[in-house]
N, C-alpha and C positions, 0 to 999 in steps of 0.2 A: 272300340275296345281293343280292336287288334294293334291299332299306331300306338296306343299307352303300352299294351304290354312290349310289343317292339322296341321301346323309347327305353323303357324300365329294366327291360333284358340287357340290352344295350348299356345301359349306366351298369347295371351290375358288371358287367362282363370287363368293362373300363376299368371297374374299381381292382377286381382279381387280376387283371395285367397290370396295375399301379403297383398293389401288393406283390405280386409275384417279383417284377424285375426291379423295385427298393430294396427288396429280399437278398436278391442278387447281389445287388451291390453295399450291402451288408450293414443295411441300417435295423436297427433292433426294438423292441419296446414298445412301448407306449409312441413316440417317434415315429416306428414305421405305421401304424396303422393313422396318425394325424398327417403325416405325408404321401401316403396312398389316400387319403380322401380331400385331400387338394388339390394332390396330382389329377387323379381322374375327376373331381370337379371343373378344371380350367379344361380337362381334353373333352370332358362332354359338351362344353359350354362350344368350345369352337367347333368339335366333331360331329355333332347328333343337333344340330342347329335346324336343320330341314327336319329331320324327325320329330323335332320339338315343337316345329310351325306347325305338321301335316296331325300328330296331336293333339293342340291347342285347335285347329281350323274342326277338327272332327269331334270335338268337346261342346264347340260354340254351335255348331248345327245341331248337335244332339240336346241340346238346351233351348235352342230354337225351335223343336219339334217339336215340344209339349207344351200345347194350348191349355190343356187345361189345370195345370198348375203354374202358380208364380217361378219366374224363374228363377229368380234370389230365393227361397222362402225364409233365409235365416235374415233377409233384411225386412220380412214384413213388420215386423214389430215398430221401424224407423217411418211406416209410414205417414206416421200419425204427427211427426215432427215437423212437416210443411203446416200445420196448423199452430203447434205451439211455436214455433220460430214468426208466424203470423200475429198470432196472440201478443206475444215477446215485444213485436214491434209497435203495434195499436199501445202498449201500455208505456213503452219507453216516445212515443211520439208523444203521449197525454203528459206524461211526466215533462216534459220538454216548453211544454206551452205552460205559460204564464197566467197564474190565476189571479184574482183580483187584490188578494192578502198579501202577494210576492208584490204587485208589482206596488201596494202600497209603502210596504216595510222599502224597498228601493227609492221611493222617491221621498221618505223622512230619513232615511240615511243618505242621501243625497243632500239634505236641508242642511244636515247636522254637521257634515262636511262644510258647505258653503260656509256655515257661521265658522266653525272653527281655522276659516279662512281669512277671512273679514278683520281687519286691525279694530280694536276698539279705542 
């Protein structure tokens, strides 16, 4: 908890010295607040890089720790999709294979080809 709020303090504090020194140089409006949060999104991106890692690294253990809950829980609902994407294929392989009515209708439109090949 403390590396997030360190990380978050930090981005704010970036965003307020964007603000302040665009200020400065005398950009106005709507303008200056979409250029203070560019600006200080490209300085956090290169600046707070480590703090972002030691954040992200202190996130993933803390999710790591708890055995007894799923770690995703907003993905359990997806779990059940290894079955239907299962299903999915059993039914598109069945669909695939040649039944006896297919492969008849092929071999009299096969015929029916041949004759209409044939000079009489």
């Amino acid at each position: 908890m403390r590396n997030g709020l360190a990380y978050t303090s930090a981005r704010i504090l970036l965003l307020l010295v964007a603000f302040g020194l665009l200020r400065l140089a005398g950009v106005r409006g709507w303008a200056l607040l979409a250029l203070a949060f560019l600006v200080s999104a490209l300085a956090s991106y290169v600046l707070l890089s480590r703090q972002r890692d030691m954040m992200s690294a202190a996130v993933a253990r803390r999710l790591g720790k708890s055995p007894g809950r799923p770690r995703r829980p907003w993905l359990s609902r997806w779990h059940g999709m290894a079955d239907f994407r299962a299903r999915l294929e059993e039914g598109s392989r069945a669909e695939d294979v040649p039944d006896a009515a297919d492969v008849r209708q092929a071999q009299a439109a096969d015929v029916r080809q041949a004759q209409d090949v044939t000079p009489s």
